[in-house]
C-alpha positions as CSV (number, residue, x, y, z in Angstrom):
1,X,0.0,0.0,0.0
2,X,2.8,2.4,0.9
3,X,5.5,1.9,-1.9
4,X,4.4,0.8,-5.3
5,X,7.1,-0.9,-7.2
6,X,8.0,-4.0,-9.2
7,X,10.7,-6.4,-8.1
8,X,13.3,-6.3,-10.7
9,X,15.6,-9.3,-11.2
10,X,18.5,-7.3,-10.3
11,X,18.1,-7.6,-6.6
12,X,19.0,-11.5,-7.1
13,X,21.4,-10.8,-10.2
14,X,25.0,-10.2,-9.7
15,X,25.8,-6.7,-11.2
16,X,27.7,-6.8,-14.4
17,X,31.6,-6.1,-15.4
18,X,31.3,-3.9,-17.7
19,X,34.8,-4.1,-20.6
20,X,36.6,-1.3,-20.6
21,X,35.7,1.0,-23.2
22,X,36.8,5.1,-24.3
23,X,35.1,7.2,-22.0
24,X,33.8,9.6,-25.1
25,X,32.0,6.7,-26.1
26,X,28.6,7.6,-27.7
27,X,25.3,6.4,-26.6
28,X,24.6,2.9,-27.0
29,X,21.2,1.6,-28.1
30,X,19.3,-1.4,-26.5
31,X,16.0,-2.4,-26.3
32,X,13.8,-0.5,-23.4
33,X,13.7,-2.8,-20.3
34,X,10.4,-1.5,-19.3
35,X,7.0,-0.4,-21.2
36,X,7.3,2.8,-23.3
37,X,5.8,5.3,-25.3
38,X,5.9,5.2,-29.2
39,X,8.7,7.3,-30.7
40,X,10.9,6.1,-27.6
41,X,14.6,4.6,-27.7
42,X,16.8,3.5,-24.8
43,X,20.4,3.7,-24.6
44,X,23.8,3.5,-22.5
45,X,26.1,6.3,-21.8
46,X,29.4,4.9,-21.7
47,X,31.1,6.7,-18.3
48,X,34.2,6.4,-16.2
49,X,33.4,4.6,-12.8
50,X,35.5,7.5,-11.0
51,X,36.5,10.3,-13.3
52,X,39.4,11.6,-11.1
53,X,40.7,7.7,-11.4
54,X,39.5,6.8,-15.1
55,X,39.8,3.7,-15.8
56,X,37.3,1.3,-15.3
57,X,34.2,2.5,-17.6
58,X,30.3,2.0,-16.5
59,X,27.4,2.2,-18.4
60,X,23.9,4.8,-17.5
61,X,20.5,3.9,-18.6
62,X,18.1,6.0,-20.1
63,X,15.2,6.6,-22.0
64,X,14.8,9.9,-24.9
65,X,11.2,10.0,-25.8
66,X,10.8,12.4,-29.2
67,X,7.6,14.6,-29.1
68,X,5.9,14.6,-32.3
69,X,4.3,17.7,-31.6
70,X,4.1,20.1,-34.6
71,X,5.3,23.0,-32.0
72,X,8.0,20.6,-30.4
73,X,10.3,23.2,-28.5
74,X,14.0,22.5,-28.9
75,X,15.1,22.0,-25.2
76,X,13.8,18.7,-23.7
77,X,12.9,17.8,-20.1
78,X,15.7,15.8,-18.5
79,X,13.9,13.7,-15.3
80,X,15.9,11.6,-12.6
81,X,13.9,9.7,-10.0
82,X,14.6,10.2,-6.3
83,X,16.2,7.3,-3.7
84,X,19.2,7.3,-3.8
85,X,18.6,4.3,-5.8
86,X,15.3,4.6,-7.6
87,X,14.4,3.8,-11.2
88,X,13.2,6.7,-13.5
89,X,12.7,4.9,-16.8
90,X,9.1,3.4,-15.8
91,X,7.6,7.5,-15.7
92,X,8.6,8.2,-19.1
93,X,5.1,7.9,-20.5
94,X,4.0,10.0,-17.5
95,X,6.3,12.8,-18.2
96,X,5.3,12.5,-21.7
97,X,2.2,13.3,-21.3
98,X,3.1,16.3,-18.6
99,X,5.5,17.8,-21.7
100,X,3.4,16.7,-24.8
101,X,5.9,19.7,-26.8
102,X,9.1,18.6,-25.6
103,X,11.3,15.6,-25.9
104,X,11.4,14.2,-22.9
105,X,14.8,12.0,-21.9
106,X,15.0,9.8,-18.5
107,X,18.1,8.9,-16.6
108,X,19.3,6.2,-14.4
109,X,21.1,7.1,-11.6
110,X,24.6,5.2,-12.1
111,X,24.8,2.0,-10.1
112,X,20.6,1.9,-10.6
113,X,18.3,-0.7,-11.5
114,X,18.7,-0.3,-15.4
115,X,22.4,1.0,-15.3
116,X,25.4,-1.4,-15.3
117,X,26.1,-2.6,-13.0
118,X,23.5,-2.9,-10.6
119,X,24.5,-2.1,-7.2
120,X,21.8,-4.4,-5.9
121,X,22.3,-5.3,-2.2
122,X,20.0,-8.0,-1.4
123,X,22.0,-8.8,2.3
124,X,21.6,-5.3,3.6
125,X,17.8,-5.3,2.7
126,X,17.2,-8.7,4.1
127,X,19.2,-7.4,7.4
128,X,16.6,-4.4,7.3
129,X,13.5,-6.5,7.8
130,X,15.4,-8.5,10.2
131,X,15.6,-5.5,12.4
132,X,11.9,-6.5,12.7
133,X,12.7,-10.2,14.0
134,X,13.4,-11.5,17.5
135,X,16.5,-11.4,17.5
136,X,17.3,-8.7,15.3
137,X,19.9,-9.2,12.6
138,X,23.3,-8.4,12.0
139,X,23.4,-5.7,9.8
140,X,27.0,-4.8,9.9
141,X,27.8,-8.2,8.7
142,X,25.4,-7.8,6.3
143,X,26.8,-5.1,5.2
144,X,30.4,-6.3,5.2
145,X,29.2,-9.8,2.9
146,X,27.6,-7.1,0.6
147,X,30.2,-4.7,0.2
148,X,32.9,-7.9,-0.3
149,X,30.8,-9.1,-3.2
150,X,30.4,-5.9,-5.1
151,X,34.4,-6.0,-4.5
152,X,35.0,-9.2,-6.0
153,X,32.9,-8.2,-9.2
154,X,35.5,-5.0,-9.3
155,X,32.8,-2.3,-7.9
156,X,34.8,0.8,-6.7
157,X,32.2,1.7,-4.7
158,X,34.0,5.5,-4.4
159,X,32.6,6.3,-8.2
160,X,29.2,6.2,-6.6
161,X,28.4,9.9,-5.5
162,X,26.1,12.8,-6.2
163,X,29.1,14.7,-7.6
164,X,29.4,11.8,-10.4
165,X,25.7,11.4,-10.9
166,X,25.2,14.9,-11.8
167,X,28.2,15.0,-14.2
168,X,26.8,12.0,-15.8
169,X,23.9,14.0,-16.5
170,X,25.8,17.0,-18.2
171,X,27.5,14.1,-19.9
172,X,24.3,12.7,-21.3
173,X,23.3,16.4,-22.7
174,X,26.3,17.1,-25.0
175,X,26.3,13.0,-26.2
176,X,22.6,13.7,-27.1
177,X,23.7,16.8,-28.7
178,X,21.2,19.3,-26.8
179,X,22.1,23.0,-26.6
180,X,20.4,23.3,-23.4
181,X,17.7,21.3,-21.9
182,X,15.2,21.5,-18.7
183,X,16.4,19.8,-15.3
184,X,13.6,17.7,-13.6
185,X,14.7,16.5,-10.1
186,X,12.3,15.2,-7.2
187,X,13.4,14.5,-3.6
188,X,17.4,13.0,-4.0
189,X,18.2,13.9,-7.4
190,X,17.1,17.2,-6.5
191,X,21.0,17.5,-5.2
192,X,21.6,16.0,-8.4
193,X,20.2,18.2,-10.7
194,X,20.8,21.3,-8.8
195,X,24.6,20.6,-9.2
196,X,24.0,19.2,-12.7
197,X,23.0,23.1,-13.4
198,X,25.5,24.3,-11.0
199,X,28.5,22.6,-13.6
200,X,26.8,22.9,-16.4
201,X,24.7,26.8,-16.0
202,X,25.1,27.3,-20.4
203,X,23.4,24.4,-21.1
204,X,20.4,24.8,-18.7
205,X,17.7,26.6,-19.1
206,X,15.3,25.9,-16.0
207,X,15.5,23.4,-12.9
208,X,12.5,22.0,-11.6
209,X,13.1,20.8,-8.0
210,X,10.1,18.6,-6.8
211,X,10.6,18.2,-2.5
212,X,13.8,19.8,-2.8
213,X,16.7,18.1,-0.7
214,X,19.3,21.3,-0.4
215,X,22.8,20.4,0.6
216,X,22.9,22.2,3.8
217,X,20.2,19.9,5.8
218,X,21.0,17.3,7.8
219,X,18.8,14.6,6.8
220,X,19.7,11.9,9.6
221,X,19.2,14.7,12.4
222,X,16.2,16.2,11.1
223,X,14.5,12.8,11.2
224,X,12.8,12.6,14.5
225,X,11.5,16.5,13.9
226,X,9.8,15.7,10.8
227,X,7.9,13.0,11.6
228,X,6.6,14.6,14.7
229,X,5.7,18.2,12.5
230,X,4.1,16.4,10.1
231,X,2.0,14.1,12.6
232,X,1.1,17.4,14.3
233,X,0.4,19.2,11.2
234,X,-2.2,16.0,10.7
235,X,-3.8,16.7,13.9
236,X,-3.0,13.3,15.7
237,X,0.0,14.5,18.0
238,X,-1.4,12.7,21.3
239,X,-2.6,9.6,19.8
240,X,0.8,9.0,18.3
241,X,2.6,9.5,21.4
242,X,0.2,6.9,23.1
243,X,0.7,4.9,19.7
244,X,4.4,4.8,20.7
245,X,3.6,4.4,24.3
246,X,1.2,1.5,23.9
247,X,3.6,-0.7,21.6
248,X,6.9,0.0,23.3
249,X,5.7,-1.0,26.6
250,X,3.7,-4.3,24.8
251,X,4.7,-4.5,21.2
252,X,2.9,-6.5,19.1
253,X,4.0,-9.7,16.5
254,X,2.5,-9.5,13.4
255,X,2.3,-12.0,10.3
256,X,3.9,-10.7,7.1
257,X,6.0,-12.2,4.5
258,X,9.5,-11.7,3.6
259,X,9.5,-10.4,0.1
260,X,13.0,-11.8,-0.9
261,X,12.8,-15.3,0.4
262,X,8.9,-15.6,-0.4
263,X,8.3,-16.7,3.0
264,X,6.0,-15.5,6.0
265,X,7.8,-14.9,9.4
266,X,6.5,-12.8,12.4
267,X,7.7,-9.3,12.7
268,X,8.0,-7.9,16.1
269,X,6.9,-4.4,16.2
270,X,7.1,-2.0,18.8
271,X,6.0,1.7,18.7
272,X,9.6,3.0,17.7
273,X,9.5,0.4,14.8
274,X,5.8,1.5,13.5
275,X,7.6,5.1,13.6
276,X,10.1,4.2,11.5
277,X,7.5,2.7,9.0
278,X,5.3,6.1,9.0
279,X,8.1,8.2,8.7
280,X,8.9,6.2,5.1
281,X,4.7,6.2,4.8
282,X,4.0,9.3,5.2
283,X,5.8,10.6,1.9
284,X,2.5,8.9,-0.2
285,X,-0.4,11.8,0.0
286,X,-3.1,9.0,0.2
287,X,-1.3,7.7,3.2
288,X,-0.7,11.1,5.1
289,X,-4.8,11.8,4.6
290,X,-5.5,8.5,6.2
291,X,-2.7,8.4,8.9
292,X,-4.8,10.3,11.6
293,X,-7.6,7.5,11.7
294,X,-4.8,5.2,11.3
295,X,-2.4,6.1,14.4
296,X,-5.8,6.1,16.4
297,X,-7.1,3.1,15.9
298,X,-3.2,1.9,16.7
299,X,-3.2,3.7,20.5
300,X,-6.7,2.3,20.7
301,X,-5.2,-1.1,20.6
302,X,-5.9,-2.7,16.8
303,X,-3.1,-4.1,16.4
304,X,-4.9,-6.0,13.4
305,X,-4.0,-2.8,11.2
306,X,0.2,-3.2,11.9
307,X,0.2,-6.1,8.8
308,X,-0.3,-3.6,6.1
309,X,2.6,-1.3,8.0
310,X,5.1,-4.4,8.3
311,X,3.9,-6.1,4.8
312,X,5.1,-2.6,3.8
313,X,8.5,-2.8,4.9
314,X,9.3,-5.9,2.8
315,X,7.8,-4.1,0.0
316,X,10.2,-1.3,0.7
317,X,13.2,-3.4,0.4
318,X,12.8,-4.0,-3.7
319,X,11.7,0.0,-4.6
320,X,15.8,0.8,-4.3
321,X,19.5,-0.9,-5.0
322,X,20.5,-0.8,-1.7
323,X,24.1,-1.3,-3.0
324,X,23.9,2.3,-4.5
325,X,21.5,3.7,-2.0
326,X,24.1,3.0,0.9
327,X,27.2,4.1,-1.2
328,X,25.4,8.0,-1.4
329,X,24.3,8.1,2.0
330,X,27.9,6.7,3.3
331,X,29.4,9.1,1.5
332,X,27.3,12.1,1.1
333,X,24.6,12.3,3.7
334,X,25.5,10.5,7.0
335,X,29.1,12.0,7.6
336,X,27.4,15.4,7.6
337,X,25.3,14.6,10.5
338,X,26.3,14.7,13.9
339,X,23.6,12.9,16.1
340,X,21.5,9.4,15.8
341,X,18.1,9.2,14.3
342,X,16.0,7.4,16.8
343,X,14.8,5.3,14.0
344,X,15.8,1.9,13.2
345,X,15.6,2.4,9.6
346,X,18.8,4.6,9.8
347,X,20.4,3.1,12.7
348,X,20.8,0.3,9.9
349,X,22.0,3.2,7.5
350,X,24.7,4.2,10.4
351,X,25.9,0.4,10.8
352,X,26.1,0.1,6.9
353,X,28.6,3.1,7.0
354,X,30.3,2.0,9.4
355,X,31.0,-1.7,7.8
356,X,32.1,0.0,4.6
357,X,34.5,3.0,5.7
358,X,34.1,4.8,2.4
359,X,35.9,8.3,2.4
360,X,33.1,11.7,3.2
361,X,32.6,13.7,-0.1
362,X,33.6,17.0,-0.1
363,X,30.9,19.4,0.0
364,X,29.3,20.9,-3.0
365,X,29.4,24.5,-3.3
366,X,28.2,25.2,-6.9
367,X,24.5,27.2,-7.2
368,X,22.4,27.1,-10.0
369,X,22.0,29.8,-12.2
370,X,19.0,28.9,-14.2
371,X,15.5,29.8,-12.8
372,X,14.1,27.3,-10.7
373,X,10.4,26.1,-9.3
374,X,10.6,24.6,-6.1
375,X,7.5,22.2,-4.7
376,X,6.9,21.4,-1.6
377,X,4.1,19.3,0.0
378,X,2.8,20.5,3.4
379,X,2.7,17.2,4.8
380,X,6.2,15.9,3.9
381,X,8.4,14.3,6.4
382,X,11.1,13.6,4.4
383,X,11.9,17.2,3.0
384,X,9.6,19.1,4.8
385,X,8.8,22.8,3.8
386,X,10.4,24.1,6.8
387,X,13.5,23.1,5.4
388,X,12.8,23.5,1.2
389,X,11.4,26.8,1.3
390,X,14.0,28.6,2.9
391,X,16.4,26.6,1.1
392,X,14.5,27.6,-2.3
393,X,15.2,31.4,-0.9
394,X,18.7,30.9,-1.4
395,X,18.4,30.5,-4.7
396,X,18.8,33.4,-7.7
397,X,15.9,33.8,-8.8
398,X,13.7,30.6,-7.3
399,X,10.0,30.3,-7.1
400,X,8.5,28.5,-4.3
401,X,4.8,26.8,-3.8
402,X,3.7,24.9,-1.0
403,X,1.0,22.4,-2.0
404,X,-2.1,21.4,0.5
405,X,-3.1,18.0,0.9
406,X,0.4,17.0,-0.7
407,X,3.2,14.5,0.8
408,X,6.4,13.6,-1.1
409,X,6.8,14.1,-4.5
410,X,4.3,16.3,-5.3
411,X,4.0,15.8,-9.0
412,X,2.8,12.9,-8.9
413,X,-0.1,13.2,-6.6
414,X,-1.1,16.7,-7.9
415,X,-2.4,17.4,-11.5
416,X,-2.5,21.4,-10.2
417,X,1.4,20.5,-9.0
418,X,1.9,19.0,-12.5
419,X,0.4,22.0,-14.8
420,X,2.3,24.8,-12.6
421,X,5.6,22.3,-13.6
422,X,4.9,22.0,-17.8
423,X,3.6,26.0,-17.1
424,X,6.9,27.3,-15.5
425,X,9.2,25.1,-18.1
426,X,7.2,26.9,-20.8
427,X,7.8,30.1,-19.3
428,X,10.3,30.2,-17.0
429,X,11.1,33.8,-16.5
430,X,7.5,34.9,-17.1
431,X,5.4,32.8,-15.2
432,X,3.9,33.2,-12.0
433,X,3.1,30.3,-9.9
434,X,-0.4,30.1,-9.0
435,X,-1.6,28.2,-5.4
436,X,-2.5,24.6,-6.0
437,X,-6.2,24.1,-4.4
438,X,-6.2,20.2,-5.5
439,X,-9.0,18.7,-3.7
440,X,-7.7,16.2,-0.7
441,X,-7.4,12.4,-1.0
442,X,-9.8,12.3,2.0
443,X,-11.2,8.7,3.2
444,X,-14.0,10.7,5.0
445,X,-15.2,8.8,8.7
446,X,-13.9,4.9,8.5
447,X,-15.1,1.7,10.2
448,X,-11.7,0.4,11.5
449,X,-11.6,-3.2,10.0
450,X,-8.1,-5.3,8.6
451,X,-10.8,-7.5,6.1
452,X,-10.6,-5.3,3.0
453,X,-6.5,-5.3,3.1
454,X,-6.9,-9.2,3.9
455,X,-9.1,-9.9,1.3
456,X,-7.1,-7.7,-1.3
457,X,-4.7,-10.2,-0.7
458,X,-6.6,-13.3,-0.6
459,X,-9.7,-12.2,-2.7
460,X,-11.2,-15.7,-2.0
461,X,-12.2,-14.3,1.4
462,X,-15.0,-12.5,0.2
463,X,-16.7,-15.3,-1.0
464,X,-18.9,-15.2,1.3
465,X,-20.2,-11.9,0.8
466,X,-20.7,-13.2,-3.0
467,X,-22.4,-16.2,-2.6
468,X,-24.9,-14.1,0.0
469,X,-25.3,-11.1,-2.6
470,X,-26.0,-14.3,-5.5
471,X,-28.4,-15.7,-3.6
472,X,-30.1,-12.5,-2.8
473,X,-30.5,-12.0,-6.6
474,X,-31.6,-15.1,-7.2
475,X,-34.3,-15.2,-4.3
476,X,-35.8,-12.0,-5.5
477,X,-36.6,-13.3,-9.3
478,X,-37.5,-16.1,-8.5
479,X,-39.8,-15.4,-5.4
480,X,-41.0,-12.3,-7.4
481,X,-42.0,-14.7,-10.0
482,X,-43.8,-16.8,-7.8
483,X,-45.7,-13.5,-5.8
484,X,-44.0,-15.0,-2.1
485,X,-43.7,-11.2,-0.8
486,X,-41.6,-12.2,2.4
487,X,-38.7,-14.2,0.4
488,X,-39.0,-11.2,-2.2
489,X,-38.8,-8.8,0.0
490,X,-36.1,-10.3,1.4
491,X,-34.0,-10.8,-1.7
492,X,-34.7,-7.1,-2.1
493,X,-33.4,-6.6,1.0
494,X,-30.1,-8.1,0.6
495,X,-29.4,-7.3,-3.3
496,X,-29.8,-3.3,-1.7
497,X,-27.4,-4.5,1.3
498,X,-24.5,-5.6,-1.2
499,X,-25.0,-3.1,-3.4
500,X,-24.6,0.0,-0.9
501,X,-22.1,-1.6,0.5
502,X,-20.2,-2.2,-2.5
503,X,-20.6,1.6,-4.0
504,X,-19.5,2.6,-0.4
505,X,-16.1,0.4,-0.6
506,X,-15.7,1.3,-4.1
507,X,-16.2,5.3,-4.2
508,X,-13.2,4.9,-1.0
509,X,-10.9,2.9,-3.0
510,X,-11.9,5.6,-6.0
511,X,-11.1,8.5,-3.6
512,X,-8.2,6.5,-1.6
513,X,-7.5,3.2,-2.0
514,X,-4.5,3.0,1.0
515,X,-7.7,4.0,3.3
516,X,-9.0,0.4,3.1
517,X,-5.7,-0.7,5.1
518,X,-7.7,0.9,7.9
519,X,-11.3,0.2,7.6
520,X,-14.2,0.7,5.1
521,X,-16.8,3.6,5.1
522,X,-18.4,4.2,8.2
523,X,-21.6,4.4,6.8
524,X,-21.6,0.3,6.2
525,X,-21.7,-0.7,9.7
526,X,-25.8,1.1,9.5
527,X,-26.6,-0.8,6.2
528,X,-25.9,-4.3,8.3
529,X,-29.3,-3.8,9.6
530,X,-30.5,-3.9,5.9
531,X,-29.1,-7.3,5.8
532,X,-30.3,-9.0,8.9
533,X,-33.8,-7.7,7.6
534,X,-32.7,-10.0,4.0
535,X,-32.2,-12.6,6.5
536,X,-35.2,-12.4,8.6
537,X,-37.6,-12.1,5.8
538,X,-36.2,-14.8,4.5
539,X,-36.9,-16.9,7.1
540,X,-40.2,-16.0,7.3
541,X,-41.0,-16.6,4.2
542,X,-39.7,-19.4,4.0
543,X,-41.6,-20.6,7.8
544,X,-44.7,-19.4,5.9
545,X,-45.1,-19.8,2.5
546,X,-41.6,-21.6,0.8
547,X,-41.8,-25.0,2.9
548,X,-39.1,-26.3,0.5
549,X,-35.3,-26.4,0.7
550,X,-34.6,-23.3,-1.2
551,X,-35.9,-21.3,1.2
552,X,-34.5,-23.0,4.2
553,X,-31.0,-23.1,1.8
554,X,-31.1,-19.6,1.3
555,X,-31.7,-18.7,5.2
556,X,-28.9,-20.7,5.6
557,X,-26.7,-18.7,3.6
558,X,-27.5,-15.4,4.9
559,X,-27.2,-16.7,8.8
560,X,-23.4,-17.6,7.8
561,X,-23.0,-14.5,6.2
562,X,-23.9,-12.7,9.2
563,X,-21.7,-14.6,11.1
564,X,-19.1,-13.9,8.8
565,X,-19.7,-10.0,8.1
566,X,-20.7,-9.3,11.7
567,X,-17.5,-11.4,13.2
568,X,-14.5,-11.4,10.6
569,X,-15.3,-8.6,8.7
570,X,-16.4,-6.0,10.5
């Protein structure tokens, strides 16, 4: 529910050894590894691994969609996905549509998922979601058995920094052969792109920086602060510190399934764990709108609602190459921090950086020229606004907009977020930012309940609720037919139950689908008495009138319905 990616091979595939090759090598076509666009092509950019030790050569994925608009503008959009360690190619259709005029041109962070190599780490994520086992895993040796292996496969592990990253992307712009282009960054590879048109200020003519990371914040410290704001900001400041409370004094196991072994194991979570969790949650906008009931319903005691958290963690583990993620943050986040994040998620971070002893980057103290348009969401933990905006300030010439209802990433939970973007990259002296009134992902009252996220991942446990709303159909034709009012009246009664409860359940998962992790519409706990009038009618009827089995079958069915809705469901 909270991270929506696919597992990519890669995590269980040994990264690649690339043949040495001359580092003015041009692009090299291959076939796309993921769906595209028409008028799309996917390449390599041949780089050096460390350019103040060339040598060794790696190879940079991306994707250069052509725009066949008749008023195609000359300077593209260039986009990098955040992580460290996420994959971009897979939003090139999105960002296609955003710049319909433009050509549009992903790229892979180096070391990323359709890079080479792959800087997978598949012993430092496993170590992770053994921080939620009893005991906990080792993650420095993790780490150590990781960092060996990349090693062996001749992985300088030094080439991997934001510094290299960004000149790969100025790299990619005079291979292409653009004058200038547009710089799309969001959350990480804002740093990225910021330096990019830092290095390179003649061949860029605007920076788009989507929940800006600026240099001078101290990610690690600013941690705790965050998540607290932004549980504040969403009103449920006292049930989250009896959250925490609750499950640190008692914390709670909890079935879920280890994504990378395929098998199910029982995480121990207490409330400093489930912190950790939200923090990473909190950066989806349909999460942060249903958060409040969410962290009340945990203080309240229903524990049932931890799976989708935990089942969330292992799902975590496959959206980055922990191999590259780790090589960054070793290098050019953690040694800039000076305290320990209460969370366990980086206290992992902290013990993989200690394991590898790679050198601290030297700051960067390059600022863009170009104009820039910063976004910010207001409920962002992981670059909050108190930290982009004034950052933003800083910059020549920077427009900044704070969008309501908005998490991480704004762009791609806001269509006002996305227009203001394609606007400000078609105009980007002229244009002024207008305020983005998006309406809210709101899940409105729920029904706290762990069935609907159960059965979205068993769907055969909502067989009962077919075979009732069947029968129900089938009573009322055929005791319609027949003029038996009670058994009629009765299939009435429970074809109206299923199908108000089913437009309530489906306008949610229309307006928010996270918010049936947490319950369904409140409003179907009243419609229950429609059904135990489909059941009583039915009885009667079938006491009365329909002596035969049908009648007695289809009481039957709605008595172990009720059983099951009333019991298991809600």
């Amino acid at each position: 529910m909270i991270i929506r990616v696919v597992l990519a091979l890669a995590l269980s595939a040994p990264p690649v050894l690339i043949p040495a090759a001359p580092a003015s090598a041009a692009p090299q076509p291959r076939p796309c590894p993921v769906a595209v666009p028409a008028r799309t092509t996917c390449g390599f950019l041949t780089v050096p691994e460390r350019r103040d030790a060339p040598g060794r050569t790696i190879r940079v994925g991306y994707a250069l969609h052509r725009s066949a608009a008749r008023d195609r503008r000359p300077d593209p959009v260039v986009y990098m996905s955040g992580g460290p360690g996420s994959a971009s190619l897979q939003l090139t259709g999105f960002l296609a549509q955003m710049f319909p005029d433009r050509d549009v041109v992903t790229v892979e962070q180096r070391g990323g998922r359709y890079s080479e190599p792959v800087l997978s780490c598949p012993e430092t994520a496993a170590a992770l979601l053994g921080q939620l086992r009893t005991p906990r895993d080792d993650v420095a040796a993790a780490a150590v058995r990781c960092r060996d292996r990349l090693r062996e496969q001749g992985v300088d592990l030094r080439g991997y920094t934001t510094r290299e990253i960004a000149a790969d992307v100025v790299a990619l712009r005079r291979e292409l052969g653009y004058p200038s282009w547009n710089l799309f960054g969001v959350s990480y590879s804002t740093r990225v792109m910021a330096l990019a048109a830092a290095t390179d200020p003649d061949g860029t003519r605007s920076l788009v920086l989507d929940s800006y990371l600026p240099q001078s914040v101290a990610w690690y410290d600013d941690a705790a602060r965050n998540l607290t704001d932004t549980i504040a900001r969403l009103g449920a400041a006292d049930a989250y510190a009896a959250m925490v409370a609750r499950l640190n004094a008692s914390p709670a196991r909890v079935p879920t399934t280890d994504p990378l072994l395929g098998r199910a194991f029982t995480a121990r979570m207490s409330g400093d764990d489930v912190s950790a969790v939200l923090f990473e949650g909190l950066a989806e906008a349909d999460v942060a709108a249903v958060a409040p009931q969410l962290v009340r319903a945990l203080a309240t005691g229903h524990d049932e609602l931890l799976r989708p958290l935990a089942d969330a963690v292992g799902e975590g583990l496959v959206s980055h190459e922990f191999g590259l993620y780790h090589a960054v943050q070793c290098q050019d986040e953690l040694p800039f921090n000076t305290g320990r994040s209460p969370l366990f998620t980086h206290r992992a971070d902290q013990a993989v950086c200690d394991a590898w002893g790679l050198p601290r980057s030297p700051p960067e103290q390059g600022v863009p020229r170009a104009p820039a348009f910063v976004l910010g969401g207001r409920y962002d933990p992981t670059t909050p606004v108190r930290t982009s905006r004034p950052a933003a300030a800083a910059l020549p010439g920077a427009r900044f907009v704070e969008v309501p209802h908005a998490s991480h990433a704004v762009f791609l939970s806001s269509a006002c977020a996305r227009r203001e973007i394609a606007g400000f990259v078609a105009d980007p002296a002229g244009r002024t930012a207008a305020p983005c009134l998006d309406p809210p992902i709101t899940p409105g009252e729920l029904r706290v309940t762990a069935a609907p996220y159960e059965i979205s991942r068993a769907p055969w446990l909502a067989a009962p609720f077919a075979v009732f709303a069947l029968t129900a159909l089938a009573q009322l034709v055929v005791a319609g037919l027949r003029g038996r009012a009670f058994a009629a009246f009765g299939g009435l009664c429970g074809v109206a139950f299923a199908g108000l409860t089913g437009q309530a359940v489906w306008g949610l998962a229309a307006r928010n689908e996270t918010a049936l992790a947490v319950g369904v519409p409140a409003v179907v706990g009243p419609c229950t008495w429609i059904a135990v009038a489909a059941v009583a009618l039915t009885a009667v009827g079938a006491a009365l009138r329909w002596r035969r089995w049908p009648g007695w079958a289809a009481t039957a069915v709605g008595g172990g319905f009720l059983v099951w809705w009333l019991v298991w469901f809600l």
